[in-house]
SESEFI-290658 format. One record per residue: x, y, z negated of N, C-alpha, C in turn. Coordinates in steps of 0.001 Angstrom, whole numbers, plus 524288, in hexadecimal, padded with zeros to 5 digits. Example, Ala and Ser with C-alpha at 12.3 -4.5 7.8 and 13.67 -1.06 7.14 Angstrom:
// SESEFI-290658
833867E9C67E1888300C7EE6C7E188833907F31C7E188/832327F7367E458835667FBDC7E41C832648001E7E142/
//
This chain:
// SESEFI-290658
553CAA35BA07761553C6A302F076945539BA2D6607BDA/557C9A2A5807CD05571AA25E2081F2553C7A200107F9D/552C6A20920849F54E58A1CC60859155117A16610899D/551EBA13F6085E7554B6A105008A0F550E5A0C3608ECB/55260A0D9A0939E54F02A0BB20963B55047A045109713/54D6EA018C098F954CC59FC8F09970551F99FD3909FA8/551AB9FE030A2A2557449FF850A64F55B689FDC20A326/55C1FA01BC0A18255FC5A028B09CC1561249FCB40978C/55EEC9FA40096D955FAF9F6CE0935155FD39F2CC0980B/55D749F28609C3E55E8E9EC6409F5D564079EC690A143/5656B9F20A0A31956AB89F2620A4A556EDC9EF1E09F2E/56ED89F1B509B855714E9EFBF0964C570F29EB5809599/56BBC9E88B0958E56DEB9E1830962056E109DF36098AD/56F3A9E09709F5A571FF9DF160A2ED5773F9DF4B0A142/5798A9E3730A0B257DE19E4AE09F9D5808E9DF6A09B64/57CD19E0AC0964357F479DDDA0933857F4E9D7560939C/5794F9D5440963D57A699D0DA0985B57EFA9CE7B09B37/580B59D1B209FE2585919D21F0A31658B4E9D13D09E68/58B699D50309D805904D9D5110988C58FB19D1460955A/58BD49CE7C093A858B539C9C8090FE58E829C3EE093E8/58BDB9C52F09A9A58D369BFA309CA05925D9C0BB09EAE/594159C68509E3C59A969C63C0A0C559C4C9C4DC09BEF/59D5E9C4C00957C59EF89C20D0931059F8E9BCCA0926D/59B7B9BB0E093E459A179B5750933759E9D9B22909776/59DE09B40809B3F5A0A69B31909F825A6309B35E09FE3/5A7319B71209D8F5AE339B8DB09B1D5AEBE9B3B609693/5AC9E9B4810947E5AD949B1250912B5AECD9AA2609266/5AA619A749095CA5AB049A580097AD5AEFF9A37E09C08/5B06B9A84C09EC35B5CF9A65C0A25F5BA589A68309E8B/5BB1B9A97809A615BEB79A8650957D5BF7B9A3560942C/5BB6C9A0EA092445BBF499BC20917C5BCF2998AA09535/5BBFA99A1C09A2F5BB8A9955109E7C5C088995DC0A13A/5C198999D30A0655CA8599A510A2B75CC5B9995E09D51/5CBD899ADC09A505CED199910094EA5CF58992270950B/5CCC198C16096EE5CD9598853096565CD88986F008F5B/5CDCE9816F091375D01697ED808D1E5D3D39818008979/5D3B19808C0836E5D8079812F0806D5DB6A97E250829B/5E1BF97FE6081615E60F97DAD081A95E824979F607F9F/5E96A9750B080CB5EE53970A707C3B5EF1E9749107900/5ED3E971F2073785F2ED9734606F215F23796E9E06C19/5F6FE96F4A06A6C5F95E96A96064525F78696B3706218/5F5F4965D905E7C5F3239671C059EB5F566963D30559F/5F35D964EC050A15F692962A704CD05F29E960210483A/5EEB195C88049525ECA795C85044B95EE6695CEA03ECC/5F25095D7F03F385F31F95C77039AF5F467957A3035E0/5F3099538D038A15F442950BB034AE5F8F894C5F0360C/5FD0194E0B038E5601DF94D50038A7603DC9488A03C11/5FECE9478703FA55FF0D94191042275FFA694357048E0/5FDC094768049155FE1594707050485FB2694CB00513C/5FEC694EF1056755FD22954EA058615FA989529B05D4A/5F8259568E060685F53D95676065A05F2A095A430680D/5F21695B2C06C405F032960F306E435EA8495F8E06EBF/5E797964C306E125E27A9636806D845E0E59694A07143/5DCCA96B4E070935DC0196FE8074E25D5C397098071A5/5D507975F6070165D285976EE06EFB5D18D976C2066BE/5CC00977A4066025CCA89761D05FB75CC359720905D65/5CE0796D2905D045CCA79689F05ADE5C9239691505653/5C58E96493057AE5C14196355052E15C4B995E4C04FF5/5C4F695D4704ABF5C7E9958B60479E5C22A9592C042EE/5C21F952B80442A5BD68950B70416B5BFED94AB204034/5C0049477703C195BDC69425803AB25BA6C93FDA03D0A/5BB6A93B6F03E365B716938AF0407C5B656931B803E3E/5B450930E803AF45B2AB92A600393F5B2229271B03FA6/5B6829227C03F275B5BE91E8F042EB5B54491A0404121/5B2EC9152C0438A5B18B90F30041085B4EE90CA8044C5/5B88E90A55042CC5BA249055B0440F5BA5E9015004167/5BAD38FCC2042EF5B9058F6AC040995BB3B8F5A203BAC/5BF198F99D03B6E5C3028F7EB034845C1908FD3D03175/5BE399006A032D05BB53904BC02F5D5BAC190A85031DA/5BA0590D8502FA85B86791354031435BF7A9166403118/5C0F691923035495C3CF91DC0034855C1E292242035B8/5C5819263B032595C56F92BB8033B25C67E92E0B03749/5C66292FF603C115C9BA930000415C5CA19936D304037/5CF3C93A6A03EE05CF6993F4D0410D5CDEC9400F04753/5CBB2942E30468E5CACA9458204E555CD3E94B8704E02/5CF4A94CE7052D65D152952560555C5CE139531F05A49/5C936954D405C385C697954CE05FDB5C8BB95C0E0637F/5C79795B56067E95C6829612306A5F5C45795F5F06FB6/5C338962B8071FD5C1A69636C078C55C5279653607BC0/5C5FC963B507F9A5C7E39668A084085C69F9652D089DC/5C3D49691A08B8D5C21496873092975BD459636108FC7/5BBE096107093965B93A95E48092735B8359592D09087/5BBF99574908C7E5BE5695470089FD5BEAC95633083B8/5BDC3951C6080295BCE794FE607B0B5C33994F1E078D8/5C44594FFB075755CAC394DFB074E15CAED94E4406E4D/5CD359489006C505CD2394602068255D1B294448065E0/5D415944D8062135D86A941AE060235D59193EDB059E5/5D61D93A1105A2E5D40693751053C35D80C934AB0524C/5DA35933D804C2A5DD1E932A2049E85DCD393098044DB/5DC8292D2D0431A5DBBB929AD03DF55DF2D9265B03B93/5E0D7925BF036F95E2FB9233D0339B5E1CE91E630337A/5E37C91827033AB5DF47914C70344E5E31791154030DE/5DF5790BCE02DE55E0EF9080E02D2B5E6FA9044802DD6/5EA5790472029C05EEBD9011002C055ED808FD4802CC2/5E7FB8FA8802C195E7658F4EB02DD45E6748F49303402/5E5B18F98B036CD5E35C8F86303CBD5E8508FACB03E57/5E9248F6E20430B5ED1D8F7AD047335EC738FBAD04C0E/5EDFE8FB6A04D205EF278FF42051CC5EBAE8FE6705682/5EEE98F9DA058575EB138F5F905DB85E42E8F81205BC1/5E2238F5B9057615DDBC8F495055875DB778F9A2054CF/5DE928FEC1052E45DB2890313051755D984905C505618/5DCEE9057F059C35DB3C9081F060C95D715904D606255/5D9918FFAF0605D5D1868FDF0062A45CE858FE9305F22/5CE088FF0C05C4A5C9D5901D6058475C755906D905975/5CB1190AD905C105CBB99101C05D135C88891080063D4/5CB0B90D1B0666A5C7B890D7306BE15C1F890A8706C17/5C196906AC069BA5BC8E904420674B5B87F907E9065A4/5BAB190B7F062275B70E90EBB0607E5B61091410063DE/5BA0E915930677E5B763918DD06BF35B2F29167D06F19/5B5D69119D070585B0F390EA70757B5ABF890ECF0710D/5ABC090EB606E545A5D590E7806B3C5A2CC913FB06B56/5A74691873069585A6E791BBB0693A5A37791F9606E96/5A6D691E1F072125A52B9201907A205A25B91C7F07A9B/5A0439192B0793459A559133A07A7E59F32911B107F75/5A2B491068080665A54990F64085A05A78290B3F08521/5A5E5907290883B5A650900DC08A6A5AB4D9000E08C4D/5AED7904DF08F425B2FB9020C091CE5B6E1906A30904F/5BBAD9051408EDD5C0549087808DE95C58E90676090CA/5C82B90AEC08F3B5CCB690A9F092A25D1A790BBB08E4F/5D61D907BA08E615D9B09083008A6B5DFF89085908C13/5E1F190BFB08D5E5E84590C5008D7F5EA2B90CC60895C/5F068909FA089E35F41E90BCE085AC5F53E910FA088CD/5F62A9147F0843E5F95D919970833B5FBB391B5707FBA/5FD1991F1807F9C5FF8091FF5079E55FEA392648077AE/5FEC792523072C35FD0292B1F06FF5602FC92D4706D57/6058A9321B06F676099D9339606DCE60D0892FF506D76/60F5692BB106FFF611979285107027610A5923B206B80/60D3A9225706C78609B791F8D06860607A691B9A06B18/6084C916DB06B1E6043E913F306FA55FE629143E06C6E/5FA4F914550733A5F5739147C071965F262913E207598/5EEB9914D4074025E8CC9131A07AC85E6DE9170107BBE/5E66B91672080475E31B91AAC083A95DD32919430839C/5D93891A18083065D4C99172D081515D1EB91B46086CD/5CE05918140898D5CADA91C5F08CB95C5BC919A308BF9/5C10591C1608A925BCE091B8F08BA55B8AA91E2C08CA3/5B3DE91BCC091F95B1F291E4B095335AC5891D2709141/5AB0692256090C85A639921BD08E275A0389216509156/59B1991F3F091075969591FD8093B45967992396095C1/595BE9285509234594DE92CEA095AD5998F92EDC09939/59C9792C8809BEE5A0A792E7B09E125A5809304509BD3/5A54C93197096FB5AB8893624093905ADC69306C09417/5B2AB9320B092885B76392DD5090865BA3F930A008C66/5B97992CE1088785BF1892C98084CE5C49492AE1085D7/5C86592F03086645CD9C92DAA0868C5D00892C3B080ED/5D205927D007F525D703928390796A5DC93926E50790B/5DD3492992076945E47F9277D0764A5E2C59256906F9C/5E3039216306F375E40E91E98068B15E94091CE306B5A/5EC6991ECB0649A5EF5D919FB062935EE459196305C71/5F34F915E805B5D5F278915BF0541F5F87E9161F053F9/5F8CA91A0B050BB5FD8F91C3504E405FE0A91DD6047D9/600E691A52045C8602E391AAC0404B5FFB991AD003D43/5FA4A9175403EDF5F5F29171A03A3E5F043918F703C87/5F2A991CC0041595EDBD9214A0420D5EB2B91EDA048B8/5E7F791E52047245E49691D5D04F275E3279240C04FDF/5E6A0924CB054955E60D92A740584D5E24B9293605D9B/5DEBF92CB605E595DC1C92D81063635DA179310B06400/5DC5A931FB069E55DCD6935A406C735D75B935F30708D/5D511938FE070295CF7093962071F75CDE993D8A0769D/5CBC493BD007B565CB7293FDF07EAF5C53F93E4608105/5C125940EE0817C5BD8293E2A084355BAB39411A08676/5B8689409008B095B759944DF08EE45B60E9411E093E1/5B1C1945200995A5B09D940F509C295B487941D90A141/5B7B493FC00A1425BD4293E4A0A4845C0B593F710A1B6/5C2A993DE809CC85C66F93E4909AEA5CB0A93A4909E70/5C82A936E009E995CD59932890A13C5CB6F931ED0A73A/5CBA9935AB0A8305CB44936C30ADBF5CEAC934080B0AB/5CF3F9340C0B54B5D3529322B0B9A55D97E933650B952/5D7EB939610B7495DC8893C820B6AD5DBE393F4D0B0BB/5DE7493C990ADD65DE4F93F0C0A7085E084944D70A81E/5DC2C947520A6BA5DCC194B740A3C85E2E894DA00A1E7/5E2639516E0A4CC5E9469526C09FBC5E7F9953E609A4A/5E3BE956B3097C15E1AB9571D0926B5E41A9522808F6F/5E15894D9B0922A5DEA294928091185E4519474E08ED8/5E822946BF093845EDD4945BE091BA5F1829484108E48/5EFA194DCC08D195F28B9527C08B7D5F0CC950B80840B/5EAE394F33083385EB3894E4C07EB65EC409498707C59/5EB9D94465081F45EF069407C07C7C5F5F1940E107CA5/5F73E943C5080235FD0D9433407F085FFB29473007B25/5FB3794AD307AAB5FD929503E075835FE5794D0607102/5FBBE9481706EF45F90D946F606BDD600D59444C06971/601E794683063A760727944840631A605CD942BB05DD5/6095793DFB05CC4607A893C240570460CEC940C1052F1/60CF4941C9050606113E9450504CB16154094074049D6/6149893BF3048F8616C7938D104863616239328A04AF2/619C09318704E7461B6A92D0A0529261E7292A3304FAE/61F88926DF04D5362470923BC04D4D6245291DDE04F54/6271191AD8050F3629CD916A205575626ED913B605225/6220790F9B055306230C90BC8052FC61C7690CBE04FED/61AAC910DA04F6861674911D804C3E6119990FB104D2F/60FE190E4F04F8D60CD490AD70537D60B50906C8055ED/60F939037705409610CC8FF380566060C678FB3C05560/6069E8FD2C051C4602E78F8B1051AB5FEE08F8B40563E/600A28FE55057915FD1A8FE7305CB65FCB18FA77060AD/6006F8F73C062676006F8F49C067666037B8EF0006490/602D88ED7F06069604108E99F05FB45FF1D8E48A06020/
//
């Protein structure tokens, strides 16, 4: 009969300690050269607009208040690098216009970020006219948006992170509102926007 000495077992969980943290470590540089997931297309499904997203999107409902009642807002959320990234989309009222629902829509971010001062370009979503919405929140993040209103539906495009609108945008930053394509464009569809 052997007798296992105390030698003998400290060696063994040295050993196995060791082999524990060279896994850990492998593992770790795996992930840390592997990066970010890649762009891909995506398709929600429901027949209105594709866009590249990176990673697994979370899609949740979300109840919003504006002054003419409550909507449903679909969300497509994911991460990437250190940045928040959002697309919301809702069905709204034929009584509200266009002009009126983007301010409704940026109104309710600035409430949203507690943020006093914003920043508003025209831009456009898939050849869609629309606003560039920027706002700098207390704690430093900023919300980037691309709204427009197209064929019934208010789209925004959501990025928020602390330098998103940096000096020098991000190519992410640019890469996802320009993926962003409506599946049906036609001439003319829009036209309450800027009237």
């Amino acid at each position: 009969m052997r007798v296992n000495k105390p030698q003998e077992k400290n060696t063994l969980s040295i050993k196995l300690f060791f082999g524990v943290i060279i896994l850990i470590v492998a593992y770790q540089a795996i992930y840390f050269f592997r990066g970010e997931p890649d762009w891909r297309a995506y398709n929600p499904g429901n027949k209105l607009f594709t866009l590249d997203i990176s990673g697994d999107p979370d899609r949740r409902i979300i109840e919003e208040t504006f002054d003419f009642g409550e909507v449903s807002f679909n969300f497509i959320m994911f991460s990437r690098g250190d940045f928040q990234y959002a697309v919301s989309y809702a069905e709204l009222p034929d009584t509200v216009s266009g002009r009126s629902i983007i301010q409704f829509a940026i109104n309710s971010s600035r409430k949203m970020m507690q943020a006093e001062s914003i920043k508003v370009y025209k831009d456009s979503l898939s050849n869609v006219e629309g606003q560039r919405v920027v706002i700098e929140a207390p704690d430093g993040s900023e919300l980037v948006q691309l709204i427009a209103w197209h064929q019934g539906n208010l789209y925004r495009l959501m990025i928020v992170g602390e330098g998103v609108n940096g000096d020098e945008p991000s190519g992410d930053v640019e890469h996802f509102f320009r993926s962003f394509n409506f599946l049906r464009v036609t001439q003319d569809s829009d036209t309450l926007l800027f009237q």
